[in-house]
Each structure stands twice: as structure tokens, then as C-alpha cells.
LUMDODREN-318738 format. One record per residue (C-alpha): residue number from 1; residue in three letters; x, y, z. Coordinates in Angstrom, 1 decimal. Last residue first. Example, Ala and Ser with C-alpha at 12.3 -4.5 7.8 and 13.67 -1.06 7.14 Angstrom:
! LUMDODREN-318738
{resi = 2 | resn = SER | px = 13.7 | py = -1.1 | pz = 7.1}
{resi = 1 | resn = ALA | px = 12.3 | py = -4.5 | pz = 7.8}
***
This chain:
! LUMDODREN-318738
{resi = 285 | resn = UNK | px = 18.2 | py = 16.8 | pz = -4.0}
{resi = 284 | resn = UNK | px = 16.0 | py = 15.6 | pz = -2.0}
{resi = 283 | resn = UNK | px = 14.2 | py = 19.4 | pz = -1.8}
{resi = 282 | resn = UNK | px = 14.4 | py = 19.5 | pz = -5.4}
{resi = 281 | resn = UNK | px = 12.4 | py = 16.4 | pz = -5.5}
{resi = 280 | resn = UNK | px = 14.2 | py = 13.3 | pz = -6.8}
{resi = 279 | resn = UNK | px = 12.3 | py = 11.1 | pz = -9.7}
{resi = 278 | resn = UNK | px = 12.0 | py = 7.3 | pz = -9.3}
{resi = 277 | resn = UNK | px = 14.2 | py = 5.2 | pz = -11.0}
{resi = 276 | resn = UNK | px = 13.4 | py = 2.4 | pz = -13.1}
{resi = 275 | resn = UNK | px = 9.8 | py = 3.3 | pz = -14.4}
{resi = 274 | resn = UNK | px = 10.0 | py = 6.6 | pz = -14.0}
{resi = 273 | resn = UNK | px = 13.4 | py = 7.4 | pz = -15.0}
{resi = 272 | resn = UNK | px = 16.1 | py = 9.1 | pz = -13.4}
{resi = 271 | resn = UNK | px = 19.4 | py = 10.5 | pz = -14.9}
{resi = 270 | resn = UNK | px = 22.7 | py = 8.6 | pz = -14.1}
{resi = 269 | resn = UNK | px = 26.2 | py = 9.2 | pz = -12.8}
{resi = 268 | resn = UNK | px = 24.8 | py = 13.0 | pz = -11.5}
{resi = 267 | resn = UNK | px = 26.0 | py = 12.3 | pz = -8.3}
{resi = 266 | resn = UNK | px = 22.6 | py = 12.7 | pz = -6.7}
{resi = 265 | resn = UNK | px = 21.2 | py = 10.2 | pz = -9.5}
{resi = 264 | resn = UNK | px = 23.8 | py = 7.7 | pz = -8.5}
{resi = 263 | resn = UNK | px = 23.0 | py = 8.3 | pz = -4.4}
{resi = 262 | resn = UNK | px = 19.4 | py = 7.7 | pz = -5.4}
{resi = 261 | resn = UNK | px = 19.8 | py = 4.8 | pz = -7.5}
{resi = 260 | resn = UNK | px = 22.1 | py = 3.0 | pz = -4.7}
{resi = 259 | resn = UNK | px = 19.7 | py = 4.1 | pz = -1.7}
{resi = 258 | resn = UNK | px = 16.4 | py = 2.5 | pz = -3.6}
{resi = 257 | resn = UNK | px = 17.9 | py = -0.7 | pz = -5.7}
{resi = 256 | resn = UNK | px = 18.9 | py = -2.0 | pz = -2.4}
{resi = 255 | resn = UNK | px = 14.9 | py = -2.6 | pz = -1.6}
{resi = 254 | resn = UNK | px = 13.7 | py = -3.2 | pz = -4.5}
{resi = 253 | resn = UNK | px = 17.0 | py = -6.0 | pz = -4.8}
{resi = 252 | resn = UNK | px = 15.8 | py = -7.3 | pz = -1.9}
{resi = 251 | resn = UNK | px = 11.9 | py = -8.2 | pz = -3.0}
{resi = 250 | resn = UNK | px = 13.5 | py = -9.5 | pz = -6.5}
{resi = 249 | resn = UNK | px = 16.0 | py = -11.3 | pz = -4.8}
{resi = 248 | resn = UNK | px = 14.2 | py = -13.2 | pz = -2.0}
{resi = 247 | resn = UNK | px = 11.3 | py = -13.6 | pz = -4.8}
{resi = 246 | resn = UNK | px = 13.4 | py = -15.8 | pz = -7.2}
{resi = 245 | resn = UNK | px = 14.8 | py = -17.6 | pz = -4.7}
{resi = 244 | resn = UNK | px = 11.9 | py = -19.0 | pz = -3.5}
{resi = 243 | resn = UNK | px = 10.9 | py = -21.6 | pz = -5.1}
{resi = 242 | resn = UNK | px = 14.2 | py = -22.8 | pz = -5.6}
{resi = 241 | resn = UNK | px = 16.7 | py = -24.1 | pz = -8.2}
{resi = 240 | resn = UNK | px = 15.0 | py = -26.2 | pz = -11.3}
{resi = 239 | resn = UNK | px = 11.8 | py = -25.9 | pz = -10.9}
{resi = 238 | resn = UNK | px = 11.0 | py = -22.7 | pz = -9.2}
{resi = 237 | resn = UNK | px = 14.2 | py = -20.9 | pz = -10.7}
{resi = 236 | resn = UNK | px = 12.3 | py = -21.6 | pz = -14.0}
{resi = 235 | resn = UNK | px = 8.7 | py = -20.2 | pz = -12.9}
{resi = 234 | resn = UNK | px = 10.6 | py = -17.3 | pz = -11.1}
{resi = 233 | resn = UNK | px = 12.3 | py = -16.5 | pz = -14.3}
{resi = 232 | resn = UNK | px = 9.2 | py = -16.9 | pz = -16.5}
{resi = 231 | resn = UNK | px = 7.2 | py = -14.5 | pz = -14.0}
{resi = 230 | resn = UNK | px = 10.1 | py = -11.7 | pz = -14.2}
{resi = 229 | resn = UNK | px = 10.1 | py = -12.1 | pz = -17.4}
{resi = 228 | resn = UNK | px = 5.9 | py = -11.6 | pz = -18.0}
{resi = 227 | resn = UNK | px = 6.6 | py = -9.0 | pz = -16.0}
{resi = 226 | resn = UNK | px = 9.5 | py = -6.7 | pz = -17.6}
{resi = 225 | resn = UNK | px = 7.1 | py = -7.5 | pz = -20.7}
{resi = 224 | resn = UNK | px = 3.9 | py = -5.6 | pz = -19.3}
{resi = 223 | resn = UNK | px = 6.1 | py = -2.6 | pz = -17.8}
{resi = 222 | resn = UNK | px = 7.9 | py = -1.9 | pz = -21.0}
{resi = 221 | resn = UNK | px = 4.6 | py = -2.3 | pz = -22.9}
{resi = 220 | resn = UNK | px = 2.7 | py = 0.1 | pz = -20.8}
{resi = 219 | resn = UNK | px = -1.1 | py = 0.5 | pz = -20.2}
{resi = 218 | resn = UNK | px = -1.5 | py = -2.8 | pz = -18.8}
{resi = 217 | resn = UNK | px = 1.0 | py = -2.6 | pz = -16.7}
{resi = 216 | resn = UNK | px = -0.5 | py = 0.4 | pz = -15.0}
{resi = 215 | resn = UNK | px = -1.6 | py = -1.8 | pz = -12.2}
{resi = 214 | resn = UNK | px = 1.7 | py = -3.8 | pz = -11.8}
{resi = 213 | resn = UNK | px = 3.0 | py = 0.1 | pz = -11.2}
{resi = 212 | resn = UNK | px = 0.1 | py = 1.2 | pz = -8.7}
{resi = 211 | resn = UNK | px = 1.0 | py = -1.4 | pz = -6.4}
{resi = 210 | resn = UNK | px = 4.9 | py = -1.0 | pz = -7.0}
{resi = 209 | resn = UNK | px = 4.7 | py = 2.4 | pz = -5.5}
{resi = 208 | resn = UNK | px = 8.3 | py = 3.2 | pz = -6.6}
{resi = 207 | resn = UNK | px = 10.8 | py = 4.5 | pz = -3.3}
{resi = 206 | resn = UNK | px = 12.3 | py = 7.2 | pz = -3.3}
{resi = 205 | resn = UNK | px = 15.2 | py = 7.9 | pz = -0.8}
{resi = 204 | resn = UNK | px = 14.3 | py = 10.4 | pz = 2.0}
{resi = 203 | resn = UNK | px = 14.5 | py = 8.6 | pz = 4.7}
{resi = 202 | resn = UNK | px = 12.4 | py = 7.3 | pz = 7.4}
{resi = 201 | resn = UNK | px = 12.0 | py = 3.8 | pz = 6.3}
{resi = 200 | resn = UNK | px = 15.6 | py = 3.2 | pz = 5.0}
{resi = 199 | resn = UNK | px = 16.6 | py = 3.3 | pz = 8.6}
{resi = 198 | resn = UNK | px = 14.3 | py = 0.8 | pz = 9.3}
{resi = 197 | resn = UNK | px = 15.4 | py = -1.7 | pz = 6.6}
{resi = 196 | resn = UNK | px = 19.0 | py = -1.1 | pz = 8.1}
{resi = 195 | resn = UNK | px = 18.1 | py = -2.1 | pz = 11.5}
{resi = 194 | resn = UNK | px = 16.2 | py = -5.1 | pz = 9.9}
{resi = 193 | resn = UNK | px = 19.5 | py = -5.6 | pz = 8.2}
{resi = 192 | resn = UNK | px = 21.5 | py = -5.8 | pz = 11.3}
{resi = 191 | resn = UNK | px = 19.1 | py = -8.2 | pz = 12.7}
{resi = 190 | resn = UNK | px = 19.2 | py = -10.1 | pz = 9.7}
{resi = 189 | resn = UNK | px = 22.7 | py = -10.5 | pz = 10.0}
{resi = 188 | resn = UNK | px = 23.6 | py = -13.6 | pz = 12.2}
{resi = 187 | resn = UNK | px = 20.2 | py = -15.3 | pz = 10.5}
{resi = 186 | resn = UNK | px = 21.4 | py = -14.8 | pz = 7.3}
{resi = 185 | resn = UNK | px = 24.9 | py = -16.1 | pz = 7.8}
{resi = 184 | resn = UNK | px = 23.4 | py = -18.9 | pz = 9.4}
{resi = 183 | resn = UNK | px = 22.1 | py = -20.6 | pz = 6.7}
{resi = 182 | resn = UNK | px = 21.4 | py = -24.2 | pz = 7.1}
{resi = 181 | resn = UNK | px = 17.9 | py = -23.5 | pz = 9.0}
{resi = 180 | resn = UNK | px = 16.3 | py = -25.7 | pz = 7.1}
{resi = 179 | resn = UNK | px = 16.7 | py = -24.6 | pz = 3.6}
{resi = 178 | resn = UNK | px = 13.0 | py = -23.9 | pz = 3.2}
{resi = 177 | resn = UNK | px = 13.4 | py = -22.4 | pz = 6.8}
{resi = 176 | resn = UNK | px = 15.7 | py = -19.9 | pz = 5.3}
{resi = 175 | resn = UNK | px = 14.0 | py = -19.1 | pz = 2.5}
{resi = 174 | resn = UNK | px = 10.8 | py = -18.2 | pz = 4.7}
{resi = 173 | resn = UNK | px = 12.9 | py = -16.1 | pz = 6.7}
{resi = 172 | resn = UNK | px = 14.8 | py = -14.2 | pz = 4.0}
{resi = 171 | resn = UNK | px = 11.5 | py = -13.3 | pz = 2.2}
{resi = 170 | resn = UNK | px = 10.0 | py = -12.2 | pz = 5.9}
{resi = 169 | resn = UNK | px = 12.9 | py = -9.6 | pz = 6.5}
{resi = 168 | resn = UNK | px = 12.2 | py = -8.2 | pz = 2.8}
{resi = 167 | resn = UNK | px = 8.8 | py = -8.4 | pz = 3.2}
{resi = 166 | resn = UNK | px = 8.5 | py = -7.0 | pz = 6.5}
{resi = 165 | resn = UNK | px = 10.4 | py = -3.6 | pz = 4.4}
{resi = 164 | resn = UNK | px = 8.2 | py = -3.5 | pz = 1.5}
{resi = 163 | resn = UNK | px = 5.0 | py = -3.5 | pz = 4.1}
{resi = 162 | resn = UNK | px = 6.9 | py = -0.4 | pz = 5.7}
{resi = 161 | resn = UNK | px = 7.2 | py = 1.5 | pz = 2.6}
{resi = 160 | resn = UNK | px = 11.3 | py = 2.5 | pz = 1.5}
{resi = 159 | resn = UNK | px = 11.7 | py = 6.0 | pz = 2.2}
{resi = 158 | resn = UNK | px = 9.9 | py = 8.9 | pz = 0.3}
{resi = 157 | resn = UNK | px = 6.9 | py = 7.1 | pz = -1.8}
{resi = 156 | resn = UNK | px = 6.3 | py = 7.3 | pz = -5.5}
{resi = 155 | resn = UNK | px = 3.3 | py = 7.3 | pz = -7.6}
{resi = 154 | resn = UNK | px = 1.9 | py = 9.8 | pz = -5.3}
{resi = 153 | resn = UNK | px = -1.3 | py = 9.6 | pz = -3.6}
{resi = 152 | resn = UNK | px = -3.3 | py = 12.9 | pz = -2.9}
{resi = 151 | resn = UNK | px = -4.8 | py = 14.3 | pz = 0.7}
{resi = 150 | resn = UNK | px = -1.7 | py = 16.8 | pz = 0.9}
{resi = 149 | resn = UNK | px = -2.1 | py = 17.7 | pz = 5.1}
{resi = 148 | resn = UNK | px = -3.9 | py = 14.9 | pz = 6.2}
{resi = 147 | resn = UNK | px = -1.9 | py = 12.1 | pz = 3.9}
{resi = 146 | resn = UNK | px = 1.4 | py = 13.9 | pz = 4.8}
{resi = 145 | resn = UNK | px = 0.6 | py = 13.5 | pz = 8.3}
{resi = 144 | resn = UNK | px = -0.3 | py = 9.8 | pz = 8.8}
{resi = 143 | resn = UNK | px = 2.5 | py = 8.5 | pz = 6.4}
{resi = 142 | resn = UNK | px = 4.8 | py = 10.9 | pz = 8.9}
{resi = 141 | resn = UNK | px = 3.3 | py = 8.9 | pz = 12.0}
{resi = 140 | resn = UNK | px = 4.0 | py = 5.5 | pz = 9.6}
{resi = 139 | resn = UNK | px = 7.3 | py = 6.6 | pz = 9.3}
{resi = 138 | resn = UNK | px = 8.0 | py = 7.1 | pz = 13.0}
{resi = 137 | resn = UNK | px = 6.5 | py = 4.0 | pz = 13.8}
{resi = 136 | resn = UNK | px = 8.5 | py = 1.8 | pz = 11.5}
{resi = 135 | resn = UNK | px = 11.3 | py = 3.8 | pz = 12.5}
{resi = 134 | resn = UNK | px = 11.3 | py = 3.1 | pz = 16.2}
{resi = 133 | resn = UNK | px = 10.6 | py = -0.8 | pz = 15.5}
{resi = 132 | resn = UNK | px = 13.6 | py = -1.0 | pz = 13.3}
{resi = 131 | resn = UNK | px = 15.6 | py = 0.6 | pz = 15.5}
{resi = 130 | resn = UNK | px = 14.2 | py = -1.7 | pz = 18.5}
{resi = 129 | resn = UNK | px = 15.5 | py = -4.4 | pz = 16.5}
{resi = 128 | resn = UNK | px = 18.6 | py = -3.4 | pz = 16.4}
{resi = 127 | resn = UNK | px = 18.7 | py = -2.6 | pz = 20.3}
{resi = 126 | resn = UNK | px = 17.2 | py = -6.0 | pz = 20.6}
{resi = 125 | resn = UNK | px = 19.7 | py = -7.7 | pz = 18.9}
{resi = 124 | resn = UNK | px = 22.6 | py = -6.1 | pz = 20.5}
{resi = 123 | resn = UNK | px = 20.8 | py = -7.1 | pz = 24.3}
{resi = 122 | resn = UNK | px = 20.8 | py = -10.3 | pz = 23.4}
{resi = 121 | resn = UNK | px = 24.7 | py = -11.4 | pz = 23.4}
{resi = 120 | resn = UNK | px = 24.7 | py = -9.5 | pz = 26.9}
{resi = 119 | resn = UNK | px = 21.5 | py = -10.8 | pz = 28.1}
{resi = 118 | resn = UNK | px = 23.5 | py = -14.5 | pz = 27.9}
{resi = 117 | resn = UNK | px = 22.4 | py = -18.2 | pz = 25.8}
{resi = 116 | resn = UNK | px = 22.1 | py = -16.7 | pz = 22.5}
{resi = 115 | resn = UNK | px = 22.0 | py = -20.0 | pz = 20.6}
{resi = 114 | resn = UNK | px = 21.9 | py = -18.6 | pz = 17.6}
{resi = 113 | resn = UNK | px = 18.5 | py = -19.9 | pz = 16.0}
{resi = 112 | resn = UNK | px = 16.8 | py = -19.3 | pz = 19.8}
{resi = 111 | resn = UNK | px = 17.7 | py = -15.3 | pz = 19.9}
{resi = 110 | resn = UNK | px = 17.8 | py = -14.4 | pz = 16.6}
{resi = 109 | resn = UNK | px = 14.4 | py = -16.0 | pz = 15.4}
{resi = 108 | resn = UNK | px = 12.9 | py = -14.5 | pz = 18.6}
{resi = 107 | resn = UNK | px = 14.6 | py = -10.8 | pz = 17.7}
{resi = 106 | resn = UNK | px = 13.4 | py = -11.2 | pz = 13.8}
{resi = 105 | resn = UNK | px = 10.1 | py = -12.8 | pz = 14.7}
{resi = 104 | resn = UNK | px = 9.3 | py = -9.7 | pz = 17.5}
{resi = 103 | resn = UNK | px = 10.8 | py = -7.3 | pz = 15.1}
{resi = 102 | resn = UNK | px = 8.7 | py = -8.6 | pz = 12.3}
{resi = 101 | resn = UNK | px = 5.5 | py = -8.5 | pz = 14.1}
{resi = 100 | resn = UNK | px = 5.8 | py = -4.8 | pz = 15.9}
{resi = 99 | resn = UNK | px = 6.3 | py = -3.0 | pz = 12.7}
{resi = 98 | resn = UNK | px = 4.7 | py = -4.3 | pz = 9.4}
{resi = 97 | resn = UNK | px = 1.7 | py = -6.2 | pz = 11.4}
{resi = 96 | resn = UNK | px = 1.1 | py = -4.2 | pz = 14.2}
{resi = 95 | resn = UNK | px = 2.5 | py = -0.8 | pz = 13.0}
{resi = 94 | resn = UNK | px = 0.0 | py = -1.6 | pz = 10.0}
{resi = 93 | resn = UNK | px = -2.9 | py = -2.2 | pz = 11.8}
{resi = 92 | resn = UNK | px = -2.0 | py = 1.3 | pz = 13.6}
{resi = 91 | resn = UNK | px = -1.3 | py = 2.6 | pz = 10.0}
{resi = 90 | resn = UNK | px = -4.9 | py = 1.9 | pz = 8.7}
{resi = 89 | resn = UNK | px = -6.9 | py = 2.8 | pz = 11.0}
{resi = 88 | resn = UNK | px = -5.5 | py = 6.5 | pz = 11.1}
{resi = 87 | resn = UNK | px = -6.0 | py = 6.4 | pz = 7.5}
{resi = 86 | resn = UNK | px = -9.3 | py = 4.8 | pz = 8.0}
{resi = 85 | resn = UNK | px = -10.6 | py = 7.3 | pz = 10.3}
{resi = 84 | resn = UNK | px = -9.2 | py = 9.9 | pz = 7.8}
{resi = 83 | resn = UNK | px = -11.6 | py = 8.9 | pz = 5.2}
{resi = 82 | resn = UNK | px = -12.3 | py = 6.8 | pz = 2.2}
{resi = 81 | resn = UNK | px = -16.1 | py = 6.1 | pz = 1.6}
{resi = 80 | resn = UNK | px = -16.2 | py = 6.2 | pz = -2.3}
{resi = 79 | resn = UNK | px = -16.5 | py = 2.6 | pz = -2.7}
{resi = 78 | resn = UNK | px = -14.1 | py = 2.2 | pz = -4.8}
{resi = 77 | resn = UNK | px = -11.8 | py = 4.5 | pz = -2.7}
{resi = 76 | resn = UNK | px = -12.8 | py = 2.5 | pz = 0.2}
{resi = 75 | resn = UNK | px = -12.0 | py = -0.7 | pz = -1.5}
{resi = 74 | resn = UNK | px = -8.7 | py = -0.1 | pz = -3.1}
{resi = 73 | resn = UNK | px = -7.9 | py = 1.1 | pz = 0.9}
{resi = 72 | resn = UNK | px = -8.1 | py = -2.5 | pz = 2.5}
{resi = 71 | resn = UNK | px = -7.5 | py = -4.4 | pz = -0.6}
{resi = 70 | resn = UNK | px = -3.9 | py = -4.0 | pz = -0.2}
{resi = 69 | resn = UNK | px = -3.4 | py = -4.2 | pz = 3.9}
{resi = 68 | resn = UNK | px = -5.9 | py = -7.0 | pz = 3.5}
{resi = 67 | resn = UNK | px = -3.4 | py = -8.8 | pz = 0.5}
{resi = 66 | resn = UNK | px = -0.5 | py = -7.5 | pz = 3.0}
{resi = 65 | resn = UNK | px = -1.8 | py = -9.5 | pz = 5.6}
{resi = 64 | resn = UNK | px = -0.6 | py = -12.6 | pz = 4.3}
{resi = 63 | resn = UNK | px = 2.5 | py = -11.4 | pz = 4.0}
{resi = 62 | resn = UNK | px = 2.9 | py = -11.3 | pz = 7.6}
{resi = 61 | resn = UNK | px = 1.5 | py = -14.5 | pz = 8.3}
{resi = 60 | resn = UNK | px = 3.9 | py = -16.2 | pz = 6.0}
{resi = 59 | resn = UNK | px = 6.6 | py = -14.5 | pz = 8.1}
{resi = 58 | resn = UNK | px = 4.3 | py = -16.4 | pz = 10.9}
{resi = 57 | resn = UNK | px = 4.4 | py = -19.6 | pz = 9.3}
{resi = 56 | resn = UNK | px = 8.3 | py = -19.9 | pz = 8.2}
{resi = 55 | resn = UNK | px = 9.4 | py = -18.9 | pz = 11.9}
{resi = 54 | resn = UNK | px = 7.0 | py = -21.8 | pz = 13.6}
{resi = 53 | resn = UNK | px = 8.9 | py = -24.3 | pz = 10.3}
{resi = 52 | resn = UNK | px = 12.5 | py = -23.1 | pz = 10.6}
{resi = 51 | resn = UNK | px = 11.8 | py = -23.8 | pz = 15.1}
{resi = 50 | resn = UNK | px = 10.5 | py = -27.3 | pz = 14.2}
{resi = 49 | resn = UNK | px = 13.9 | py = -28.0 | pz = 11.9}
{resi = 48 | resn = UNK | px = 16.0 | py = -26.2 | pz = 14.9}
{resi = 47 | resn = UNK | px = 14.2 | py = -28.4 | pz = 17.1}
{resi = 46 | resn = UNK | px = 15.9 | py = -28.4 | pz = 21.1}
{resi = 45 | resn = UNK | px = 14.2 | py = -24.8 | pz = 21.6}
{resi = 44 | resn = UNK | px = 10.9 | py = -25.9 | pz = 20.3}
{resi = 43 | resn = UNK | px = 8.4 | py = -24.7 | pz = 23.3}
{resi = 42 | resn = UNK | px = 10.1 | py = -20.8 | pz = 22.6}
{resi = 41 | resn = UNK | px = 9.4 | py = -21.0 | pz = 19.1}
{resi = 40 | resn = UNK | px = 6.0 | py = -20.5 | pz = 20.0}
{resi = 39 | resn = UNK | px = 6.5 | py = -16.9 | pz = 20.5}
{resi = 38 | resn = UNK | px = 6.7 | py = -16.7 | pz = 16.6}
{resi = 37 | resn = UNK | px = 2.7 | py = -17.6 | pz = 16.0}
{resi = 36 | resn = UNK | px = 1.9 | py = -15.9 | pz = 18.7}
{resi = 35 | resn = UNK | px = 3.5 | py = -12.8 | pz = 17.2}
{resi = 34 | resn = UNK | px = 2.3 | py = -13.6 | pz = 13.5}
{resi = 33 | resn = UNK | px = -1.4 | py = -14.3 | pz = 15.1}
{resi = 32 | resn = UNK | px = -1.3 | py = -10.4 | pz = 15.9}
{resi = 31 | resn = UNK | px = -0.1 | py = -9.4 | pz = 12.7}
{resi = 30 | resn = UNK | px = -2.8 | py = -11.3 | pz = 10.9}
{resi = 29 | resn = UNK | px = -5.4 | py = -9.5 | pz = 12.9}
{resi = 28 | resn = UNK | px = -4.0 | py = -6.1 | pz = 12.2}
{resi = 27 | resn = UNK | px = -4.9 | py = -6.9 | pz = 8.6}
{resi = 26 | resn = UNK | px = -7.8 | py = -8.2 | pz = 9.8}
{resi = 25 | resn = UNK | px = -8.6 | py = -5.3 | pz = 11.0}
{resi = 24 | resn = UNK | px = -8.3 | py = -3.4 | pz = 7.8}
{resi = 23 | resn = UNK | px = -10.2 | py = -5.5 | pz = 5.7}
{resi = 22 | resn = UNK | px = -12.7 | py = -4.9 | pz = 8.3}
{resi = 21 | resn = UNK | px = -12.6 | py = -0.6 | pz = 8.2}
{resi = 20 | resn = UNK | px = -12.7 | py = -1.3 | pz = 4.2}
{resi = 19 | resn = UNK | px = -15.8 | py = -3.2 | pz = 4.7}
{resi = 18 | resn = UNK | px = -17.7 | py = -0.9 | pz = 7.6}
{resi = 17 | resn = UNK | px = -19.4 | py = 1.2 | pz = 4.5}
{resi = 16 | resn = UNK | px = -20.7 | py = -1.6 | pz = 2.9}
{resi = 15 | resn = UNK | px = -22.1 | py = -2.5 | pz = 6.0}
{resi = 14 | resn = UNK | px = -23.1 | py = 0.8 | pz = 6.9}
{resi = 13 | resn = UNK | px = -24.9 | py = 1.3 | pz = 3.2}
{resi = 12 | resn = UNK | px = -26.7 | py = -2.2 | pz = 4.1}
{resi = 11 | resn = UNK | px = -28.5 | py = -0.8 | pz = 7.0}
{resi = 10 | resn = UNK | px = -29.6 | py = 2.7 | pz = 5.9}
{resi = 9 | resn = UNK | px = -31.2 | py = 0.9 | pz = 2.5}
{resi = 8 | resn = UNK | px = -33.0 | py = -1.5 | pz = 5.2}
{resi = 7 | resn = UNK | px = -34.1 | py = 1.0 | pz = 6.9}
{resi = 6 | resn = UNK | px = -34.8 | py = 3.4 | pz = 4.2}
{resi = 5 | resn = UNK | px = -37.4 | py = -0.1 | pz = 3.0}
{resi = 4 | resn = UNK | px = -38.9 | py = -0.4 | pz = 6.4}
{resi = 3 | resn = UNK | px = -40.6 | py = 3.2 | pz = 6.1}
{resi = 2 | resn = UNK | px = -39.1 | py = 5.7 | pz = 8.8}
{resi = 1 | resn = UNK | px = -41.3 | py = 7.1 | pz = 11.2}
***
């Protein structure tokens, strides 16, 4: 018989153990209260102020998760428990929340924002949002299988992350429903760009892992002052412009910044650098 005391000890190391595996489903969780969030639009069609305001909270939903989606696998490796059960974990919460969620707000937001009244004016926003559904799945399959077969990180990632890309359709959201709705040039092409987002997932374009670059700040002077501007910028554009503009171009920009370095390194117009422009492969190149 086991003494009380190896009990106990058993008993805590699972719950320690099960903490990543929670982070994780709340992730997932977050996701899931994104799309219910967003399918309440459909009670506000007369509102396009109410509508702004459903949209805003589930985009905020969205990146909400990412902090679980963060902390989800810092905490396994710090507590030494990492496995492929979480990996596997991990992506399906993440093909909730970075996949399913914003196509579902993007195709909602499309549909009652712009008045889309026939199937026919619908159907083109659901085939683009399908796209970006397809290759948020396909990427996080390939996530799945590089991480079995190489087990190590990379500072880089090949094609733009899927948490990168619901924050770029989320960032243009959220400023839109701080403006009210007003801008309906975003809301005609966001679609489109979702489409585009997706493609960018399963290519071969690098992509920095920002996480592991705000770490390594610390450790770089470069890194540490491009920082403290960026946080000076958004504190100014915060008070005297917009809260959020500052975000909504920096989020975008990472994500433009991708195919246009790339395609400049590939013609030989500019040599990479790690902090700036991630290195190309031979077999990118």
C-alpha cells in the first residue's frame, strides 16, 4: 500500500502536469465564445454601431486567447512535461481559435456590414473565407509534422504563424468598430485579405518568431531600443490620433514585411539579417 504522503506527491504532480493541457483549452475556449460572440450580430441587423461593438468583442476574444495560446507551451517546457499530446492539443485549439473563429467573424462581419442581401453576393465571401480556413488547417497539420519529425524550435517560422494572421484580421476589426463602422473600404476587403493571410500561411516565406525576439531583448541593444520606440510611438498615437492605430500597423506591416523581404532577398536587392529579415534556406531559395 502506498503511504498517504506518495499519494499526495502523485496527486499534485498530475495537477501540475494537467496545467499546460488547461492553458491550452482555454485557449480553444476563447475561440469558441469568439463564434457566439460573432453569431450575435445576427439579432443587430438594423445597428451598425451595435453590430461594430458584437464584432469588436469577439476579435478581442481572439486575442485574448493568444496570452493561453502563449503561456500554454512556456509552461510545459518549464515544467519539463512537454509532449506530443500537447502538440496535437495545441493546434486543434488553435484551428478553433486562429482558424475557424476569424473566418466565421470575417464572413459574419462581411455579410451584415455590407448589406449582402443575395447567396450570390455571399457566396465570394465564403469561398475567401473558406481559403483562409483551408490553409489555417493545412499549416497547422504541417506545424504538427515538422514538430514530430525535428522536435526543436526555430527562431523563424516558414509562412506567416496562424495566431499572426487572426491578429491581423482582428487588428482591422477592432479599429474599425472604434471608428464605428465608418470604413468600408476595410470591411469590402478584408475578406480578400483573409484569403491573402491564408495564403501566406502555407508558404514558404519566413516569418520572425516574435515571442522569442521580445524575449531576447534583453540581451540585445538593437532589439531593446527598437522597443522602447515602438512603445513611445504607440503611447503618442494613443493620445493624440488613436489607440489603435499604432497596433493595426505594426501587426500589418509584420505581416507585409514577410513576402516583400523575401522576394527582395531572392533578387539579391538586399542581404538578410536576423533581426529584420529572417534568413532563407537553400531549399527557399
Amino acid at each position: 500500500m502506498k503511504k498517504k504522503s506518495e499519494m499526495l506527491a502523485e496527486s499534485r504532480l498530475r495537477v501540475i502536469r494537467s496545467i499546460p493541457n488547461f492553458l491550452t483549452i482555454c485557449n480553444s475556449l476563447c475561440g469558441f465564445v469568439a463564434i457566439l460572440i460573432t453569431l450575435q450580430a445576427y439579432h443587430l441587423s438594423g445597428s451598425l454601431a451595435e453590430q461594430s461593438f458584437i464584432f469588436c468583442w469577439s476579435a478581442c476574444m481572439i486575442l485574448f486567447a493568444m496570452v493561453f495560446d502563449a503561456f500554454d507551451g512556456f509552461t510545459a517546457r518549464l515544467l519539463n512535461v512537454a509532449s506530443m499530446h500537447g502538440i496535437q492539443m495545441d493546434s486543434l485549439s488553435d484551428m478553433v481559435t486562429f482558424g475557424v473563429a476569424p473566418a466565421t467573424l470575417v464572413a459574419i462581419m462581411a455579410h451584415n456590414m455590407r448589406e449582402l442581401s443575395s447567396l450570390r453576393q455571399f457566396i465570394p465571401v465564403c469561398f475567401l473565407c473558406a481559403v483562409y480556413l483551408g490553409c489555417a488547417a493545412l499549416r497547422l497539420a504541417t506545424y504538427n509534422v515538422h514538430a514530430i519529425v525535428e522536435k526543436k524550435s526555430s527562431e523563424t517560422f516558414s509562412g506567416l504563424p496562424s495566431p499572426g494572421a487572426a491578429a491581423a484580421i482582428c487588428s482591422l476589426v477592432i479599429y474599425t468598430a472604434y471608428n464605428h463602422g465608418e470604413m468600408k473600404l476595410i470591411i469590402r476587403s478584408l475578406p480578400v485579405y483573409a484569403a491573402f493571410l491564408g495564403i501566406l500561411m502555407v508558404s514558404n516565406v519566413p516569418y520572425m518568431h516574435f515571442a522569442k525576439w521580445l524575449v531576447s531583448t534583453r540581451r540585445n541593444k538593437k532589439r531593446l531600443i527598437c522597443l522602447l520606440l515602438i512603445v513611445v510611438a504607440w503611447a503618442v498615437t494613443a493620445v493624440f490620433v488613436n489607440p489603435f492605430i499604432t497596433p493595426v500597423v505594426l501587426i500589418n506591416a509584420y505581416v507585409i514585411w514577410g513576402p516583400l523581404s523575401y522576394m527582395a532577398v531572392k533578387l539579391g536587392m538586399i542581404k538578410p539579417h536576423r533581426d529584420i529579415i529572417p534568413e532563407i534556406s537553400e531549399k527557399d531559395r
